[in-house]
PDB file as gemmi writes it, atoms N, CA and C in Angstrom:
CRYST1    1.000    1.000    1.000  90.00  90.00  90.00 P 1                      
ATOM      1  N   UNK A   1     -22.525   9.494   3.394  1.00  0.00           N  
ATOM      2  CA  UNK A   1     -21.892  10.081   4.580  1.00  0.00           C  
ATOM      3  C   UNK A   1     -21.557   8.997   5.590  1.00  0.00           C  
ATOM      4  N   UNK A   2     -20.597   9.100   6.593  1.00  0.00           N  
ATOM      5  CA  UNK A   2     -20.149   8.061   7.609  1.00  0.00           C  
ATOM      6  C   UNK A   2     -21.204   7.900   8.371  1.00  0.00           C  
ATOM      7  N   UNK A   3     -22.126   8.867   8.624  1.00  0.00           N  
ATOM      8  CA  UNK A   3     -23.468   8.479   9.349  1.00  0.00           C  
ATOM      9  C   UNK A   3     -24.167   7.417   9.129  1.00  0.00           C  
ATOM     10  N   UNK A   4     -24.160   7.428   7.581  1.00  0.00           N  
ATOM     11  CA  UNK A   4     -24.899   5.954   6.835  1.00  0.00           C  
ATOM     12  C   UNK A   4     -24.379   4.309   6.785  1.00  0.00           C  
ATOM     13  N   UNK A   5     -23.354   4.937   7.312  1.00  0.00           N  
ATOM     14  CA  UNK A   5     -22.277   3.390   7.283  1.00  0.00           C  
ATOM     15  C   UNK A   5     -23.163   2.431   8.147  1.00  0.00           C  
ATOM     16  N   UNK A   6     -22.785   1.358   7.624  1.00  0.00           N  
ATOM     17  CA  UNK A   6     -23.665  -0.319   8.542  1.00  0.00           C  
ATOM     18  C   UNK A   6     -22.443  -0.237   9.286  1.00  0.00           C  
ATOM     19  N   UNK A   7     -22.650  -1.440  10.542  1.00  0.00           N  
ATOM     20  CA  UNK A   7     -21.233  -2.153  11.049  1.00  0.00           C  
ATOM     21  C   UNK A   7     -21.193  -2.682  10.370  1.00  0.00           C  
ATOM     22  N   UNK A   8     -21.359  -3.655   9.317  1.00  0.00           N  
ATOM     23  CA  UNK A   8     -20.543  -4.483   8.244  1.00  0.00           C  
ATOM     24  C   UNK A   8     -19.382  -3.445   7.777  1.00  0.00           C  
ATOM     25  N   UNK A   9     -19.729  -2.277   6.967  1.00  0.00           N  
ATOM     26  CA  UNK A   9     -18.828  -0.839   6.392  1.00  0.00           C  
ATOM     27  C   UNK A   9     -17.950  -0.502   7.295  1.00  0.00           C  
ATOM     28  N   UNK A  10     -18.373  -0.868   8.604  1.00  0.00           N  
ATOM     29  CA  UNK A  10     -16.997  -0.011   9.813  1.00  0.00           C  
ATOM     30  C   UNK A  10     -16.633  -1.253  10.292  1.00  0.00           C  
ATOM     31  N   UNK A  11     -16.793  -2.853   9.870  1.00  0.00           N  
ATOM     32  CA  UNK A  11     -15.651  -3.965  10.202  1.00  0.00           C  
ATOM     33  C   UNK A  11     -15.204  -4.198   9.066  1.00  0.00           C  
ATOM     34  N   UNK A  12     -15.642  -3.809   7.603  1.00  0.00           N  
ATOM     35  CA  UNK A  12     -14.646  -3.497   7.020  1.00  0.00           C  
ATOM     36  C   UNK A  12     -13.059  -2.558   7.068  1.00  0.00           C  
ATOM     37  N   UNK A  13     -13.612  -1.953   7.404  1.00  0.00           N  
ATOM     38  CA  UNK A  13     -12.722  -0.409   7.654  1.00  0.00           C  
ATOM     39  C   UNK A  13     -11.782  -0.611   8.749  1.00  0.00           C  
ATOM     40  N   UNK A  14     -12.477  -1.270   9.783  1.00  0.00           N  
ATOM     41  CA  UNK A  14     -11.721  -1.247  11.173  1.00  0.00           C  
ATOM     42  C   UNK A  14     -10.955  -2.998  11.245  1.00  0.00           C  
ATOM     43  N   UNK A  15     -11.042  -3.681  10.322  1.00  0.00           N  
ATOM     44  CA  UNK A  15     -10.333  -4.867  10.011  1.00  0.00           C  
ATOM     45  C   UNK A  15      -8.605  -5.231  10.375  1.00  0.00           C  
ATOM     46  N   UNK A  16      -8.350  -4.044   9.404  1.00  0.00           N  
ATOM     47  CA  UNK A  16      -7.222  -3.716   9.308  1.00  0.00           C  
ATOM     48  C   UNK A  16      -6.510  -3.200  10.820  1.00  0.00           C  
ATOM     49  N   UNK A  17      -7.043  -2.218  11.578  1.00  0.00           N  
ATOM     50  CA  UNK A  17      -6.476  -2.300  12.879  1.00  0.00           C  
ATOM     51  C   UNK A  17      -6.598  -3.383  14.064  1.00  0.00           C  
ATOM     52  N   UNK A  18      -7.454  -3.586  13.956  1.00  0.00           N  
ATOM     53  CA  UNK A  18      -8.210  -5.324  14.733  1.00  0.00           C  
ATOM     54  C   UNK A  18      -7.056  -5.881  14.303  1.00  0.00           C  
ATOM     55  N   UNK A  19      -7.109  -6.556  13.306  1.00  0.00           N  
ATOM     56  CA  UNK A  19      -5.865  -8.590  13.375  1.00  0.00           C  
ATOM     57  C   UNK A  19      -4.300  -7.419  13.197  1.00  0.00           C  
ATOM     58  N   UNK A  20      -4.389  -6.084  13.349  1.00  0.00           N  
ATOM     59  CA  UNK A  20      -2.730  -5.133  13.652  1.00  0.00           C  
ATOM     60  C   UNK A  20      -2.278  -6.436  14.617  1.00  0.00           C  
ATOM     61  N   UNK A  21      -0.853  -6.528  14.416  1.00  0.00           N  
ATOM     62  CA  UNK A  21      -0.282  -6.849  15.574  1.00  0.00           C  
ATOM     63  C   UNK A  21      -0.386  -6.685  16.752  1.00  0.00           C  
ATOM     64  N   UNK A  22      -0.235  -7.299  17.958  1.00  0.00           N  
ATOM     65  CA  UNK A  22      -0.960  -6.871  18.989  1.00  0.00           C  
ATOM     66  C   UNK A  22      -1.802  -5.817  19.574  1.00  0.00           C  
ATOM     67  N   UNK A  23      -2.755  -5.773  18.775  1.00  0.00           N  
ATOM     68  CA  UNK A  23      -3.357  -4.397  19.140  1.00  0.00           C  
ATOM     69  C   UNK A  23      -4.778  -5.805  20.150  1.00  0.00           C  
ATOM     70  N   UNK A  24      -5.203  -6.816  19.550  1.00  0.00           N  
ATOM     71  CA  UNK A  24      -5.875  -7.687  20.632  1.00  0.00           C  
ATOM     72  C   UNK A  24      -5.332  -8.844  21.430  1.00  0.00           C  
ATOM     73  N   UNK A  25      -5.236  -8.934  22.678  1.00  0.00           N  
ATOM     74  CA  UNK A  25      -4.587 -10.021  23.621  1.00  0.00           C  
ATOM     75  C   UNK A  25      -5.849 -11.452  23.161  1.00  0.00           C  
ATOM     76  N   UNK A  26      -4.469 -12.426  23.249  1.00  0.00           N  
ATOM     77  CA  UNK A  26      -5.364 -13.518  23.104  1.00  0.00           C  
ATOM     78  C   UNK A  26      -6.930 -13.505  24.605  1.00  0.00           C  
ATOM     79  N   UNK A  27      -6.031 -13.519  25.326  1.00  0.00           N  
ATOM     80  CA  UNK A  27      -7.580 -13.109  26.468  1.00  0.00           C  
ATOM     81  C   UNK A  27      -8.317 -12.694  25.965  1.00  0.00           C  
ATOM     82  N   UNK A  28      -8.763 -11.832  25.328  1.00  0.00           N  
ATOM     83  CA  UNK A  28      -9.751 -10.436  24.696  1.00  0.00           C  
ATOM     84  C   UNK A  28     -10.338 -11.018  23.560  1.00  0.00           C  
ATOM     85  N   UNK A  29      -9.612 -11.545  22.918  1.00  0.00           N  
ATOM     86  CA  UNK A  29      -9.954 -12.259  21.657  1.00  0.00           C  
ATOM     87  C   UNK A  29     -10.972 -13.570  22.252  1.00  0.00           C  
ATOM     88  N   UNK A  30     -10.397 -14.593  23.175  1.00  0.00           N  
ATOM     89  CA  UNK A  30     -11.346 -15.249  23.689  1.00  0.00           C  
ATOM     90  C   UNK A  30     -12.696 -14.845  24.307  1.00  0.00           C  
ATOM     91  N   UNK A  31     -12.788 -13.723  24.842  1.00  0.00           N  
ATOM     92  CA  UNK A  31     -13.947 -13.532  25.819  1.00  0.00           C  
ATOM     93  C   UNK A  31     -14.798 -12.781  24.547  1.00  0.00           C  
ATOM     94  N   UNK A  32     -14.736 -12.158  23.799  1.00  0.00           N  
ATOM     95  CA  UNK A  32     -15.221 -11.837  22.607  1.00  0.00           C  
ATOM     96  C   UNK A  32     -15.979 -12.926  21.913  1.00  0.00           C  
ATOM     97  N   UNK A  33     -15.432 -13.992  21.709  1.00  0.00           N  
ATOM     98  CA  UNK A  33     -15.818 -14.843  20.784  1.00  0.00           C  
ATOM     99  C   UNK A  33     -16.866 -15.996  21.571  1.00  0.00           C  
ATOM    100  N   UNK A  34     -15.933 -15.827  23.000  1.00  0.00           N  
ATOM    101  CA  UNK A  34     -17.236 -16.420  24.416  1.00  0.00           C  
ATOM    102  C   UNK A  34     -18.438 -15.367  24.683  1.00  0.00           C  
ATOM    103  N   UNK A  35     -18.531 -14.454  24.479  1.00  0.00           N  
ATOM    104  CA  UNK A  35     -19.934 -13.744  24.519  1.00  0.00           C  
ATOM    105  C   UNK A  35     -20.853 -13.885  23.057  1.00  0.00           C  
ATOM    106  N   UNK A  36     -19.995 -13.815  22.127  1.00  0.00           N  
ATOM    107  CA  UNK A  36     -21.087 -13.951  20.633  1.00  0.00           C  
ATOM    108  C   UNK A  36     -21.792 -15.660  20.777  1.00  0.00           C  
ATOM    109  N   UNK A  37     -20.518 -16.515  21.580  1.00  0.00           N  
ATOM    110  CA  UNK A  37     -21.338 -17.801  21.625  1.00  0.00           C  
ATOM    111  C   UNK A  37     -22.183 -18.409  22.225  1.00  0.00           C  
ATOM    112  N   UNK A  38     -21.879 -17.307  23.424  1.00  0.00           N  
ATOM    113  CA  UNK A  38     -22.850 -17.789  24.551  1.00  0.00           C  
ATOM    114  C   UNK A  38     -24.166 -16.800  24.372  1.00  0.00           C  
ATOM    115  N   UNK A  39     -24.097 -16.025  24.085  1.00  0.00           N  
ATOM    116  CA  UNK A  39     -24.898 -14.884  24.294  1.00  0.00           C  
ATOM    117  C   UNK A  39     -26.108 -14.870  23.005  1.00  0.00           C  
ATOM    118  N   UNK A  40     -25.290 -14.962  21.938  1.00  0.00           N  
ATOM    119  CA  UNK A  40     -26.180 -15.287  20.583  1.00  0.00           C  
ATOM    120  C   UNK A  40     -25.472 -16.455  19.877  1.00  0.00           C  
ATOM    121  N   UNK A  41     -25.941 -17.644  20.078  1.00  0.00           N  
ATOM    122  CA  UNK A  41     -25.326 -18.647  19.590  1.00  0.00           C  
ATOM    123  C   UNK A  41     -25.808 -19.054  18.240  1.00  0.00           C  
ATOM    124  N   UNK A  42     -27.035 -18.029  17.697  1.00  0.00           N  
ATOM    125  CA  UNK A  42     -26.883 -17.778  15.973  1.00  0.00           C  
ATOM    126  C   UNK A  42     -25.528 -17.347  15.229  1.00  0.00           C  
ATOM    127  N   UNK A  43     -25.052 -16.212  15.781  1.00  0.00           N  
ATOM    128  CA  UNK A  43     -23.771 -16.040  15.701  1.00  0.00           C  
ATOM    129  C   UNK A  43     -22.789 -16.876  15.664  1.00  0.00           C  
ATOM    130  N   UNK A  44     -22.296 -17.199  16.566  1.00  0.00           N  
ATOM    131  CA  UNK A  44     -21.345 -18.282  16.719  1.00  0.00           C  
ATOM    132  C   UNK A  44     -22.060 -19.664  16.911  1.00  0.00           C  
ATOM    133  N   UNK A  45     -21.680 -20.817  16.446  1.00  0.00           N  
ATOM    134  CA  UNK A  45     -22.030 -21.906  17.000  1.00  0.00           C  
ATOM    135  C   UNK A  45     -20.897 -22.115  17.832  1.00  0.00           C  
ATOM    136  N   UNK A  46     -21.155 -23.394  18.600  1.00  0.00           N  
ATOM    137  CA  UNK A  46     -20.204 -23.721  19.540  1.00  0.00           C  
ATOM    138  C   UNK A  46     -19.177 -24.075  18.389  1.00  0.00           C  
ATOM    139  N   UNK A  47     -19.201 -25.368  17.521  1.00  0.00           N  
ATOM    140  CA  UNK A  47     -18.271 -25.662  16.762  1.00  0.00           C  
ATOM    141  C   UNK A  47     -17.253 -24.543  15.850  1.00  0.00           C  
ATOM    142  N   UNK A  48     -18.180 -23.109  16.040  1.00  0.00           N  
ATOM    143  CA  UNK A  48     -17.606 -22.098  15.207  1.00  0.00           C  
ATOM    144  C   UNK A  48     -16.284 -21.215  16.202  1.00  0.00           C  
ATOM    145  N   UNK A  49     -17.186 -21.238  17.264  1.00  0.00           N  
ATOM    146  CA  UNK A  49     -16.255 -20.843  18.768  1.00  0.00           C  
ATOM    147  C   UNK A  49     -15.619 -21.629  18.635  1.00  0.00           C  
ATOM    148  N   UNK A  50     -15.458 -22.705  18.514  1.00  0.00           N  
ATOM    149  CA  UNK A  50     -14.217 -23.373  19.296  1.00  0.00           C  
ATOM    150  C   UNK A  50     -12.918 -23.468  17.884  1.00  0.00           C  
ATOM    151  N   UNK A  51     -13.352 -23.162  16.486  1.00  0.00           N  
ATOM    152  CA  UNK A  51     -12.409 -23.236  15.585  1.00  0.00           C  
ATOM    153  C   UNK A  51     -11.730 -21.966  15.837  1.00  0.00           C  
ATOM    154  N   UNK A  52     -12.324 -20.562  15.993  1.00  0.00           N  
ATOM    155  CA  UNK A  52     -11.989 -19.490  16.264  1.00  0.00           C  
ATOM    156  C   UNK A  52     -10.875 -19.383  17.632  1.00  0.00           C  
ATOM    157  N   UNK A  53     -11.170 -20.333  18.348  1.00  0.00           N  
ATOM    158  CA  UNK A  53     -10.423 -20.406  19.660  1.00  0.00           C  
ATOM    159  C   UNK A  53      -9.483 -20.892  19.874  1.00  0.00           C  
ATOM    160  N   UNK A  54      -9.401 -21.725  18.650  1.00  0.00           N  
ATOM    161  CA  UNK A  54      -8.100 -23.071  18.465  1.00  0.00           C  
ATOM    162  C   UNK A  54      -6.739 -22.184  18.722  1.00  0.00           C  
ATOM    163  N   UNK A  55      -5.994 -22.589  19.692  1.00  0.00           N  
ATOM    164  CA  UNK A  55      -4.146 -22.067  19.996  1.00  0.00           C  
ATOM    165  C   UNK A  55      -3.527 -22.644  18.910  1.00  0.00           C  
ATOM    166  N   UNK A  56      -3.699 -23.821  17.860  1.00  0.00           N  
ATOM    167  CA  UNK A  56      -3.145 -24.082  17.137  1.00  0.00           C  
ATOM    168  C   UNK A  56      -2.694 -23.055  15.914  1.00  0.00           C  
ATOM    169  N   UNK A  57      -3.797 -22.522  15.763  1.00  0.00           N  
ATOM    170  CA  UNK A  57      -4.001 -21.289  14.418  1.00  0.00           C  
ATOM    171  C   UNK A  57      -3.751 -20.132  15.509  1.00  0.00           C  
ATOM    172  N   UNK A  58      -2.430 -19.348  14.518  1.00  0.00           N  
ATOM    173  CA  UNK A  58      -1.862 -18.104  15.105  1.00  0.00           C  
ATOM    174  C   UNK A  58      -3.577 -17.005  15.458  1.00  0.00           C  
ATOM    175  N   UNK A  59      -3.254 -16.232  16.048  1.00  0.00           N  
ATOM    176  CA  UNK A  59      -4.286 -14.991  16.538  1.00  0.00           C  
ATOM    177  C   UNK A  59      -4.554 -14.330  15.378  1.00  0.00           C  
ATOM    178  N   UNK A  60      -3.606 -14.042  14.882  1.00  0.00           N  
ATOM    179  CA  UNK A  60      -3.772 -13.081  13.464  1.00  0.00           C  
ATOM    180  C   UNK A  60      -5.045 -13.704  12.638  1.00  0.00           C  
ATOM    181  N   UNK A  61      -4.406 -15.242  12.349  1.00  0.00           N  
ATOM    182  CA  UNK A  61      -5.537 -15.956  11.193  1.00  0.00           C  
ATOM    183  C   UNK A  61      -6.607 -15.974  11.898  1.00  0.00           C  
ATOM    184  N   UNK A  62      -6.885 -16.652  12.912  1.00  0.00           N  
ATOM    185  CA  UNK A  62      -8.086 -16.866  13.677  1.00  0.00           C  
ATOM    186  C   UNK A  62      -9.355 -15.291  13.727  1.00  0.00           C  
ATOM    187  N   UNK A  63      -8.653 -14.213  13.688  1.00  0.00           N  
ATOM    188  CA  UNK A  63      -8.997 -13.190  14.192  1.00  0.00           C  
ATOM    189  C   UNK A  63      -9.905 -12.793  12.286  1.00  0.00           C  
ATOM    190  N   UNK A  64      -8.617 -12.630  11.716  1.00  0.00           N  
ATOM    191  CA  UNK A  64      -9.126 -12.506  10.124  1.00  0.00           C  
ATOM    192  C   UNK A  64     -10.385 -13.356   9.627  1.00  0.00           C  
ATOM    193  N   UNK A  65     -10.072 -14.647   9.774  1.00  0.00           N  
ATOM    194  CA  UNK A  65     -11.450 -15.852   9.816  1.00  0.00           C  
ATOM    195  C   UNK A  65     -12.588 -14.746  10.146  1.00  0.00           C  
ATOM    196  N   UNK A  66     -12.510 -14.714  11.917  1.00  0.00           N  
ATOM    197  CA  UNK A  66     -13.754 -14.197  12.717  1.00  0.00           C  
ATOM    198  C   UNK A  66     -14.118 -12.846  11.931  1.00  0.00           C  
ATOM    199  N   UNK A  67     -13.315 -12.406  11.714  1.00  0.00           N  
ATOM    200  CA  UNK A  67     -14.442 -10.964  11.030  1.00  0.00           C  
ATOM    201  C   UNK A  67     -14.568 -11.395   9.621  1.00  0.00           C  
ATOM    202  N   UNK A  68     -13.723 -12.317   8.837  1.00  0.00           N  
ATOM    203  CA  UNK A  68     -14.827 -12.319   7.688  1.00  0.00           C  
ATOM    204  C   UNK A  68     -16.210 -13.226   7.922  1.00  0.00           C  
ATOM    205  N   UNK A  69     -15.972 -13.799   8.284  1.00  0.00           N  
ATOM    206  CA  UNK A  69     -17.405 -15.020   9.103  1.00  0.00           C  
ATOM    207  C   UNK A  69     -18.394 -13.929   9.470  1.00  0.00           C  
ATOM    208  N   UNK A  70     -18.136 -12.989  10.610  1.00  0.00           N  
ATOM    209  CA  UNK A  70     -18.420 -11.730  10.462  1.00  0.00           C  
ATOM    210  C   UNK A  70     -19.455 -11.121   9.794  1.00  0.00           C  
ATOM    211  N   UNK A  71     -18.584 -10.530   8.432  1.00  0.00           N  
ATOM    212  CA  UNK A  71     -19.146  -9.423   7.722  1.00  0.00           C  
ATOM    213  C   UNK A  71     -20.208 -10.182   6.754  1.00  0.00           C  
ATOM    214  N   UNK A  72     -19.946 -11.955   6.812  1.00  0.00           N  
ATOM    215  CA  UNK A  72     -20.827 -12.458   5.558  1.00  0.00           C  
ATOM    216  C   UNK A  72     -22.045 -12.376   6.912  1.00  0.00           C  
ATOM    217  N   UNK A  73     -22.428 -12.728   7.855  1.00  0.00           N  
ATOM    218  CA  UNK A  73     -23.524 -13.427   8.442  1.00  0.00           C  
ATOM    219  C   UNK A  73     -24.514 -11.818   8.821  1.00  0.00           C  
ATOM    220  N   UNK A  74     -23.529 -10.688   8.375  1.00  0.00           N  
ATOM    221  CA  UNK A  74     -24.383  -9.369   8.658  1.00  0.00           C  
ATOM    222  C   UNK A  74     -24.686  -8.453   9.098  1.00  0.00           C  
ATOM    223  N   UNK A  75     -25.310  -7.830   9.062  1.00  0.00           N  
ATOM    224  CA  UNK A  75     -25.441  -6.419  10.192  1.00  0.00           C  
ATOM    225  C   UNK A  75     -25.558  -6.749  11.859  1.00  0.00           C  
ATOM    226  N   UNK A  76     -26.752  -7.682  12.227  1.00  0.00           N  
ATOM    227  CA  UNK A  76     -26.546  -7.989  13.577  1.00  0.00           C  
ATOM    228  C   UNK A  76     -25.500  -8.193  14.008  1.00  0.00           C  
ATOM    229  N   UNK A  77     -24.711  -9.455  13.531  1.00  0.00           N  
ATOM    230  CA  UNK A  77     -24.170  -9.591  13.900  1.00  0.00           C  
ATOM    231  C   UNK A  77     -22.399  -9.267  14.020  1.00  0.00           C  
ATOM    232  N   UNK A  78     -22.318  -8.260  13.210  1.00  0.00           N  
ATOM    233  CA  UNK A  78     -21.444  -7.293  12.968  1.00  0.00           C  
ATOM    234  C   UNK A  78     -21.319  -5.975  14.200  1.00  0.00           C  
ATOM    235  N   UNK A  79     -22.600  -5.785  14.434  1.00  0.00           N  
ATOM    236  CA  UNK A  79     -23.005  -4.650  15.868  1.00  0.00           C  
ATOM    237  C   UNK A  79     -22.816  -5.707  16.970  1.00  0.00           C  
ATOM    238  N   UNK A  80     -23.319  -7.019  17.000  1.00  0.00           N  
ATOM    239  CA  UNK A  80     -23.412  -7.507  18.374  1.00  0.00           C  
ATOM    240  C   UNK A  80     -21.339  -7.762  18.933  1.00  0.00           C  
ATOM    241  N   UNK A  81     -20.792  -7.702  17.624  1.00  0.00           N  
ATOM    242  CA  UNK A  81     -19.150  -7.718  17.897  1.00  0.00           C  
ATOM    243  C   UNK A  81     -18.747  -6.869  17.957  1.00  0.00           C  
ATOM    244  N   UNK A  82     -19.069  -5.135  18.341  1.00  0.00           N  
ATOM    245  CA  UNK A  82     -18.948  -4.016  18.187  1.00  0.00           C  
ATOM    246  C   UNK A  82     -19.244  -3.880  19.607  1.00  0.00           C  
ATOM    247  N   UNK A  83     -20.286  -4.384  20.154  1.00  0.00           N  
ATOM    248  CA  UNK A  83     -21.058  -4.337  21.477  1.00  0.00           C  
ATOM    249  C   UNK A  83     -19.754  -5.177  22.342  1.00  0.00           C  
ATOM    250  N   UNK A  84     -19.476  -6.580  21.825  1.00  0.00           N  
ATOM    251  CA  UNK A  84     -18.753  -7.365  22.770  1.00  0.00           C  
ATOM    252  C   UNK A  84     -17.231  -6.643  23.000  1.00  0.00           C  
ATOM    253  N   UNK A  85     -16.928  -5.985  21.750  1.00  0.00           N  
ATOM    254  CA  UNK A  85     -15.309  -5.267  21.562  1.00  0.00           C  
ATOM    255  C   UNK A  85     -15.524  -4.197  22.628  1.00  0.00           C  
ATOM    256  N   UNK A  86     -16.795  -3.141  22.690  1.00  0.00           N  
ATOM    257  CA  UNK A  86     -16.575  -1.926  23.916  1.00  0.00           C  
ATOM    258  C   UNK A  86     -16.538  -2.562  24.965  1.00  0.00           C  
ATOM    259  N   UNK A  87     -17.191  -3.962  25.540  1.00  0.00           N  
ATOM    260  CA  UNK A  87     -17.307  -4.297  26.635  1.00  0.00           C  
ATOM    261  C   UNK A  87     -15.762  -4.892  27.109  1.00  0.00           C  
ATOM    262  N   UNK A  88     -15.027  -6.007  26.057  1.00  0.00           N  
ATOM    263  CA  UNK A  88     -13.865  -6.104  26.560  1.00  0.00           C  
ATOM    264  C   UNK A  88     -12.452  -5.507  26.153  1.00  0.00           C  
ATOM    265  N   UNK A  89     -12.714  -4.796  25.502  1.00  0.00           N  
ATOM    266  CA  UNK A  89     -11.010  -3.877  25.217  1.00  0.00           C  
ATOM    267  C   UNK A  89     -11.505  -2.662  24.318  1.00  0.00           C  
ATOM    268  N   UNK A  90     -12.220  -1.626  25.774  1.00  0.00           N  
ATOM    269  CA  UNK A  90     -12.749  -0.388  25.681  1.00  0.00           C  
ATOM    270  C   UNK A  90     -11.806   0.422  24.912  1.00  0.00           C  
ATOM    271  N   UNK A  91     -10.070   0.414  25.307  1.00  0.00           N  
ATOM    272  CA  UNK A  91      -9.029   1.844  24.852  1.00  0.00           C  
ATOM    273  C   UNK A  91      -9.259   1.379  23.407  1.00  0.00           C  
ATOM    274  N   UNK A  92      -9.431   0.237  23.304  1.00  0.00           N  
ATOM    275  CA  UNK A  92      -8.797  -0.517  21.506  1.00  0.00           C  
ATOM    276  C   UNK A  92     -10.324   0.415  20.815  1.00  0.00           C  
ATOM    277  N   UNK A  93     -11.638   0.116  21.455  1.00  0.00           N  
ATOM    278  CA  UNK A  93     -13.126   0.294  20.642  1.00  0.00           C  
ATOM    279  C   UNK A  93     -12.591   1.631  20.017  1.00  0.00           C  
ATOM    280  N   UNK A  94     -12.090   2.711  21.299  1.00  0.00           N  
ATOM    281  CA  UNK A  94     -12.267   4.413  21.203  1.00  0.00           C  
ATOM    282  C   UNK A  94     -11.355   4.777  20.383  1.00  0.00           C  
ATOM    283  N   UNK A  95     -10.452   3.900  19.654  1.00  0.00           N  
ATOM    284  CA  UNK A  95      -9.370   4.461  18.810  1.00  0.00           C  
ATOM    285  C   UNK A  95      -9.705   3.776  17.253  1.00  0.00           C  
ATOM    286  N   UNK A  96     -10.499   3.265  17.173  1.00  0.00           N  
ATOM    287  CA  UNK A  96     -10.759   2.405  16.097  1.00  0.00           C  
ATOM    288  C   UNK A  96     -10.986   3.667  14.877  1.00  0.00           C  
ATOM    289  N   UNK A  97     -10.728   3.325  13.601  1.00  0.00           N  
ATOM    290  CA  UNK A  97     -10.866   4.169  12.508  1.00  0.00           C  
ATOM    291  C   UNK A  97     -12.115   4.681  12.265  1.00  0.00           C  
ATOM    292  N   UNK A  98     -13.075   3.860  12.345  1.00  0.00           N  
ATOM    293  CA  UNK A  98     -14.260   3.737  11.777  1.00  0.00           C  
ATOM    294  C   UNK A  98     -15.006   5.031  12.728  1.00  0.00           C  
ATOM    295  N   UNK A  99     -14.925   4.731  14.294  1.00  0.00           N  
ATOM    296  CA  UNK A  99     -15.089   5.778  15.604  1.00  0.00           C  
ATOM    297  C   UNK A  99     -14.922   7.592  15.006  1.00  0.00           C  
ATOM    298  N   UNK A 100     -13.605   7.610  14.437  1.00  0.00           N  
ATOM    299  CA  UNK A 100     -13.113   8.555  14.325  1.00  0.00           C  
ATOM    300  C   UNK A 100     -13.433   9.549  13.081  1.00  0.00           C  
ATOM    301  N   UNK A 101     -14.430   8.639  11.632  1.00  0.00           N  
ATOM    302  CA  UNK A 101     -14.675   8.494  11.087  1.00  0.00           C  
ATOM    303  C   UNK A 101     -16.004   9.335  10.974  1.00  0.00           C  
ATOM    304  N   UNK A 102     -16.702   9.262  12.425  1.00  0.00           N  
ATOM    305  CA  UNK A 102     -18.310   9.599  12.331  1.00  0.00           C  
ATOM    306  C   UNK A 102     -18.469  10.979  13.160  1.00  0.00           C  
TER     307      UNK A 102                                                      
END                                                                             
């Protein structure tokens, strides 16, 4: 049942709307990836933040990277990017598939 789903199962699922075409502003995308680093820097290392952050690599790739990096490192830290997504781009969290799902 969707009750049983991990966040790993619903950033699978919700992948696909995440790196959608602008559905995240580069802003949003940064402060996201600045709270997993600052906040739990098991999660992110700095060197991991700052590849994720690079303007060189389009948003799309960067974004795809971050959730598979993501889904390998686990459940925590799969919820703690679930936590940082309601805090900075609330309309995007409440429409997500996975939400709608349970």
């Amino acid at each position: 049942s969707n009750a049983d789903q991990t966040y790993c199962d619903r950033l699978v699922q919700d992948t696909p709307m995440l790196t959608g075409h602008g559905r995240l502003s580069e802003q949003q995308v940064d402060r996201i990836i600045l709270q997993l680093n600052r906040y739990y820097p098991q999660i992110l290392t700095n060197k991991e933040a700052e590849k994720f952050r690079n303007p060189k690599a389009s948003l799309r790739v960067r974004l795809c990277d971050l959730m598979s990096h993501l889904q390998r490192s686990g459940e925590r830290d799969c919820q703690e990017f679930y936590r940082a997504l309601y805090i900075h781009a609330q309309p995007l969290h409440s429409r997500l598939p996975s939400r709608h799902a349970l």
